[in-house]
Each structure stands twice: as structure tokens, then as C-alpha cells.
Backbone as numpy.savetxt, mean C-alpha at the origin, in Angstrom:
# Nx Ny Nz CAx CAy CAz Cx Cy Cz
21.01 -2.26 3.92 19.96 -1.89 4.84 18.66 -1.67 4.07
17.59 -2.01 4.46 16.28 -2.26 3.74 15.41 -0.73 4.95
14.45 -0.08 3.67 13.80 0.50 5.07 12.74 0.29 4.42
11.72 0.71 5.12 10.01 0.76 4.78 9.09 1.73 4.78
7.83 1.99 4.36 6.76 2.66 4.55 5.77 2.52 3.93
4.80 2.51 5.33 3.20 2.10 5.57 2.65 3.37 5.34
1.82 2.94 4.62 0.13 4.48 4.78 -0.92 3.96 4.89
-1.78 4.80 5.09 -3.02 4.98 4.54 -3.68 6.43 4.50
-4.05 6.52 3.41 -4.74 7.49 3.02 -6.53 7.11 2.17
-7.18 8.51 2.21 -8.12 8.47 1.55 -8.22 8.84 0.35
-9.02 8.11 -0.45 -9.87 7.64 -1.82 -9.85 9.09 -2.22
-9.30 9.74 -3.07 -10.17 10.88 -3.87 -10.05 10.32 -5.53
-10.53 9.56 -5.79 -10.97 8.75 -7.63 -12.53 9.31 -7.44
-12.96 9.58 -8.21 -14.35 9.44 -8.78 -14.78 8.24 -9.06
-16.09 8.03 -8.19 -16.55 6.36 -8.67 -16.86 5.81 -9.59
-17.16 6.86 -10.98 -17.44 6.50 -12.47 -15.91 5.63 -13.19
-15.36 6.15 -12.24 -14.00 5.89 -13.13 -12.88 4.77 -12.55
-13.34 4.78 -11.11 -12.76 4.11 -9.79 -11.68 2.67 -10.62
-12.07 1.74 -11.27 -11.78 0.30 -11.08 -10.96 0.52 -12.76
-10.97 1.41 -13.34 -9.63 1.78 -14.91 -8.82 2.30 -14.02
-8.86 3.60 -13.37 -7.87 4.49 -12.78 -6.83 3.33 -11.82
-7.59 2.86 -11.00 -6.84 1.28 -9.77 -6.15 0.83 -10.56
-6.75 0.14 -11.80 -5.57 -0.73 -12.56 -4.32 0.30 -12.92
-4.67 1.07 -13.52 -3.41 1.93 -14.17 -2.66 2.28 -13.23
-2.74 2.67 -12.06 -1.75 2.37 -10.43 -1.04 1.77 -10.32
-1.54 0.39 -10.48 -1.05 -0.93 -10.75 -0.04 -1.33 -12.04
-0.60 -1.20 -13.01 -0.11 -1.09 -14.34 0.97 0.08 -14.27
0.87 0.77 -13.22 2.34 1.73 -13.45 3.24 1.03 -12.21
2.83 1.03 -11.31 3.75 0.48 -10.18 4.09 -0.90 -9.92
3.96 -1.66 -10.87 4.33 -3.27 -10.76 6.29 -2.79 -11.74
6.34 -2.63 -12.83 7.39 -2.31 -13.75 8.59 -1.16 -12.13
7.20 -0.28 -12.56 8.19 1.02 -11.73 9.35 0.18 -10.58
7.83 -0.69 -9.37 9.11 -1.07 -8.26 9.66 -2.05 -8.44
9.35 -2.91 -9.30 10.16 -4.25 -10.01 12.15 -3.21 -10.47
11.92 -2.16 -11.20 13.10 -1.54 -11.40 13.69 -0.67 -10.23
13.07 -0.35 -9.54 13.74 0.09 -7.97 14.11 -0.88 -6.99
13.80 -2.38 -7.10 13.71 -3.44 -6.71 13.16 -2.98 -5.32
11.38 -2.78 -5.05 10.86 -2.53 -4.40 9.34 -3.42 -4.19
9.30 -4.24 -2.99 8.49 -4.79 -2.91 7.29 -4.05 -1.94
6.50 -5.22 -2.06 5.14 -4.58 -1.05 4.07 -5.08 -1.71
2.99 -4.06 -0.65 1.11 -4.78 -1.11 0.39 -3.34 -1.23
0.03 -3.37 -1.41 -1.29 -2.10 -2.02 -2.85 -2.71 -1.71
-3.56 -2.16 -0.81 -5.06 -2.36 -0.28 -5.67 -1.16 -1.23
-7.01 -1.77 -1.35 -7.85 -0.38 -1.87 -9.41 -0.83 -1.46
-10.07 -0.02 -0.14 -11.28 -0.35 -0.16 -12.57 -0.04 -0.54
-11.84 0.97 -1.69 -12.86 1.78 -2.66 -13.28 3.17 -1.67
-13.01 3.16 -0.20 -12.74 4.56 0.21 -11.08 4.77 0.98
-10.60 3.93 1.37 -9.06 4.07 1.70 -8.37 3.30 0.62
-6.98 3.80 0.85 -5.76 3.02 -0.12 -4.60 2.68 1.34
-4.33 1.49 1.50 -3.18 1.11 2.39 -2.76 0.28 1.71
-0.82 1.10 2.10 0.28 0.79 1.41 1.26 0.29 2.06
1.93 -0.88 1.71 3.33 -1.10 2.66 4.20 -1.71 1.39
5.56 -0.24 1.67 6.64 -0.72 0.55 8.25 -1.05 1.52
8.39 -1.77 1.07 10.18 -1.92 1.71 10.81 -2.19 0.66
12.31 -1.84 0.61 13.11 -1.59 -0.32 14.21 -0.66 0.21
15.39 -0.88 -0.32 16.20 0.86 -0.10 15.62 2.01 -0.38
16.60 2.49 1.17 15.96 3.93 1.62 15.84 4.78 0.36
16.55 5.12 -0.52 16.75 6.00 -1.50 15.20 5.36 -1.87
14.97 4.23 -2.64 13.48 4.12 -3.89 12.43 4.14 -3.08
12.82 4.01 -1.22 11.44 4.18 -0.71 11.08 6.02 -0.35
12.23 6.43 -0.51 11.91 7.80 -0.53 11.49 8.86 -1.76
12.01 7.71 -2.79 11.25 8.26 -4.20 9.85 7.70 -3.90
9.76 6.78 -3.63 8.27 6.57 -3.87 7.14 7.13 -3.03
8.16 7.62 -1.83 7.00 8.38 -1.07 6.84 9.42 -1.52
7.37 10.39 -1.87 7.49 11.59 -2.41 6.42 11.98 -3.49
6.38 10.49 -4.23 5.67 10.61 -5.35 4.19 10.52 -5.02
4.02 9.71 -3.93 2.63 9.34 -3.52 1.89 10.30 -3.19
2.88 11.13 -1.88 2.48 12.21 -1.45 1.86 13.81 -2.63
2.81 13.76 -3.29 2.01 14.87 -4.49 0.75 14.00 -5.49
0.49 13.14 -5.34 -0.28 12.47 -6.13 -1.97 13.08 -5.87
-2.47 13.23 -6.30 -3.81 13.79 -6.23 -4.97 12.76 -6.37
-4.54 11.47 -6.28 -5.78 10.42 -5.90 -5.72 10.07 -4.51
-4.89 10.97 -3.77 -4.68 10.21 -2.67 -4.82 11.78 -1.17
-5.28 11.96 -0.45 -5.48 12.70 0.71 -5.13 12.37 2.09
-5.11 13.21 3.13 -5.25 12.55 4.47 -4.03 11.61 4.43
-3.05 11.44 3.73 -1.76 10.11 3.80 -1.11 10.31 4.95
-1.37 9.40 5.94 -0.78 9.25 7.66 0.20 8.19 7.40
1.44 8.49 7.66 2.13 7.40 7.79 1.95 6.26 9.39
2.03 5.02 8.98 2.10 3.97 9.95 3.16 3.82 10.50
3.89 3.12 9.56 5.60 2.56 9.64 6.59 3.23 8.81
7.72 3.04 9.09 8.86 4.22 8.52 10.04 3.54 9.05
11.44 3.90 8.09 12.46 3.29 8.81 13.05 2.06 8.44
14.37 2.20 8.98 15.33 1.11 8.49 14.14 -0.18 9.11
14.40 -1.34 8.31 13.72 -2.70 8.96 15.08 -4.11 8.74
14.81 -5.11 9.18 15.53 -5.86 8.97 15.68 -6.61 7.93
13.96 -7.29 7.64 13.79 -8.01 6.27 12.56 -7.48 5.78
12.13 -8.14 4.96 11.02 -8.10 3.94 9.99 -9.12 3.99
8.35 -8.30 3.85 7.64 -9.56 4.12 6.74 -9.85 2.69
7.31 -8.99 1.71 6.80 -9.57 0.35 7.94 -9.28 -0.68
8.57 -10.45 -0.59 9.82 -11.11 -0.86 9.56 -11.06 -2.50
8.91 -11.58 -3.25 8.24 -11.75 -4.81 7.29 -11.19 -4.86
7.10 -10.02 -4.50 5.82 -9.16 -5.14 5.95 -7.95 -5.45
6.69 -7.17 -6.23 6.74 -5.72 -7.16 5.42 -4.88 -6.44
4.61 -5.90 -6.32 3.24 -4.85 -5.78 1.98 -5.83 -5.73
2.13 -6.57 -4.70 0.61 -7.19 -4.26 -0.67 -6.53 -4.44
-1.38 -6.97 -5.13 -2.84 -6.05 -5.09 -4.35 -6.14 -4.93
-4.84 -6.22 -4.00 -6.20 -6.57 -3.36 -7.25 -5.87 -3.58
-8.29 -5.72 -5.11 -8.76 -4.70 -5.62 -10.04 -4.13 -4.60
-11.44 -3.25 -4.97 -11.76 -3.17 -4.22 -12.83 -3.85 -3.68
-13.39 -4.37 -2.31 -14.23 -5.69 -1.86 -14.96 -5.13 -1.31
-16.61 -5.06 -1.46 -17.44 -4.64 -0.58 -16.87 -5.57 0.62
-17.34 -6.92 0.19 -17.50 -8.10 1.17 -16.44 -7.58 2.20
-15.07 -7.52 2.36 -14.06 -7.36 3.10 -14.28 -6.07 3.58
-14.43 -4.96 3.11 -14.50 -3.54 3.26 -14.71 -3.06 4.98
-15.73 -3.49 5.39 -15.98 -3.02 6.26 -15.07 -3.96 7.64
-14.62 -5.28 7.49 -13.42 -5.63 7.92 -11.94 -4.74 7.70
-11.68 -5.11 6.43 -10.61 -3.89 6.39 -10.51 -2.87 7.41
-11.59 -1.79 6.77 -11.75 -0.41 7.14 -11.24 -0.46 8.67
-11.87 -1.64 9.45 -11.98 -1.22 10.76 -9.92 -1.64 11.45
-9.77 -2.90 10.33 -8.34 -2.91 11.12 -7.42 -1.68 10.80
-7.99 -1.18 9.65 -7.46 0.68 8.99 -7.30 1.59 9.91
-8.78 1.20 10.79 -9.02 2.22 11.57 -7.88 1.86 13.00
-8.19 1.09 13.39 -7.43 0.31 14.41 -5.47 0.73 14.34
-5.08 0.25 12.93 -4.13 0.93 12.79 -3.67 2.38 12.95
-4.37 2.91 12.26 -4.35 4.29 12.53 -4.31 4.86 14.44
-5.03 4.37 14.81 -5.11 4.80 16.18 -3.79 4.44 16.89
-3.24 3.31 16.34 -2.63 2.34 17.50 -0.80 2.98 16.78
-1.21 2.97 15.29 0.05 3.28 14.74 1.23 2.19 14.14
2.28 2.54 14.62 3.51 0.83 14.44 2.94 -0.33 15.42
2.52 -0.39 16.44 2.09 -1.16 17.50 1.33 -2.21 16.36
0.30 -1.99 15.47 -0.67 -2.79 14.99 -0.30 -2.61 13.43
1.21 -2.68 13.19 1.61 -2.65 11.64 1.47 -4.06 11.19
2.20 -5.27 11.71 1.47 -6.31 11.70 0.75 -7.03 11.40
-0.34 -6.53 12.31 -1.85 -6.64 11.61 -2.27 -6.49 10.29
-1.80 -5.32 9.71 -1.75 -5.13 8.57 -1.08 -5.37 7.54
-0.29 -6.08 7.77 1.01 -6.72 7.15 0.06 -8.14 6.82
-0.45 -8.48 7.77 -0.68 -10.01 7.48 -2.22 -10.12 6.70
-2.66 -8.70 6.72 -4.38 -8.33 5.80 -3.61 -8.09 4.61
-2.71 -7.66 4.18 -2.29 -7.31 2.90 -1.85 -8.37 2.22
-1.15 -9.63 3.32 -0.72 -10.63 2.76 -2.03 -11.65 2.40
-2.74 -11.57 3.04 -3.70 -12.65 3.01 -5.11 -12.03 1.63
-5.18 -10.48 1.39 -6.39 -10.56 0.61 -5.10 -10.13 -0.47
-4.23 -9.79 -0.82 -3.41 -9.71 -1.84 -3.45 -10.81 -2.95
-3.74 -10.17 -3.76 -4.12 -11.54 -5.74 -3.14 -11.07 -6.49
-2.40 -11.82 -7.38 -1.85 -11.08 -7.97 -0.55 -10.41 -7.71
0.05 -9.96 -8.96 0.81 -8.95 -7.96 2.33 -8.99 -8.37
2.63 -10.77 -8.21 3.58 -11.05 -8.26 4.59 -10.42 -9.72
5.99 -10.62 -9.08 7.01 -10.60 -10.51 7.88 -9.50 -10.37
């Protein structure tokens, strides 16, 4: 049984430091869920972070756990949660879409949209993570 979980939360990085700190996220969580055998995508629009991991329940509950005490991160609303059937980033340890003015204010708003709407518009965001996601793979 595979389960999942979606967030989003807000940005607390300092902007001097914003785009070293992102990588090292990255640079820790590509290895980390590659060994939990945990896939997913990671958004960052330089003021939100949206996350979608699936994997067994056990490494998706380590990894929430961990997110949640993490101190770059605030406001973390969960989206999606729960057993799922399959997986929609099959080869990716951790997709990663750094941060885009250009996109930003697109993003933000399907962020926002999600948020309101909840699992109804997970989807949506499933297929923004797939589509601005670089990288990532392995």
C-alpha cells in the first residue's frame, strides 16, 4: 500500500541566503528519499514551498514529521493525505522546480486555489509540479 502527502507552506529562508539554503534541501532530500524509496516534486516560489511525497506510510510519516519541526517552513496545511493507489513520480527521489519570478505569480494563484478547494484541486497540482519540475531525477 503506497500513501501520500501534499503541503504547502510558507517561505521563512532569508533572501540573502534563499537559493544555497534550496539547494541543500535538495542536496539532502534527493539521497534521503531515494533510501526510503520515496518519490515526489518539491515547488518553491521564493514565498511558498509545495510538496507532494508518496511512498510507504511509515517514510511518509517520517518525512512529515520532519518537515513539520523544520524551521524554514510555517503555516504547513496539508492538501492530500492517505493511502493512494499509484504514484505519479515514478523516477524522481525529488523533482525540483527552483524559484521563478516568471511562473510565481501563476503558481501562487493555483497554491492559492488549492488551498481553498483542498484534495478536490490536488491534481492540479500534481500536474504544475510535473510540468515545471527540472531535475530531480534518480
Amino acid at each position: 500500500m503506497l500513501a501520500r502527502w501534499a503541503y504547502i507552506s510558507t517561505n521563512r529562508l532569508k533572501a540573502a541566503d534563499i537559493e544555497e539554503r534550496i539547494q541543500q534541501i535538495v542536496n539532502v532530500s534527493v539521497p534521503r528519499n531515494r533510501a526510503l524509496n520515496v518519490t515526489g516534486a518539491l515547488l518553491f516560489t521564493g514565498r511558498r514551498f509545495a510538496q507532494y511525497l508518496e511512498g510507504e506510510p511509515s517514510a511518509i510519516d517520517e518525512l512529515r514529521a520532519s518537515i513539520l519541526r523544520d524551521p524554514r517552513h510555517e503555516d504547513v496545511r496539508t492538501i492530500a493525505s492517505g493511502a493512494y493507489s499509484h504514484r505519479f513520480f515514478v523516477t524522481w527521489s525529488l523533482a525540483y522546480t527552483g524559484p521563478s519570478q516568471f511562473v510565481a505569480e501563476i503558481v501562487d494563484r493555483s497554491l492559492n486555489d488549492t488551498l481553498e478547494k483542498g484534495d478536490v484541486s490536488i491534481h492540479a497540482l500534481v500536474q504544475i509540479l510535473s510540468e515545471f519540475s527540472i531535475g530531480g531525477r534518480g
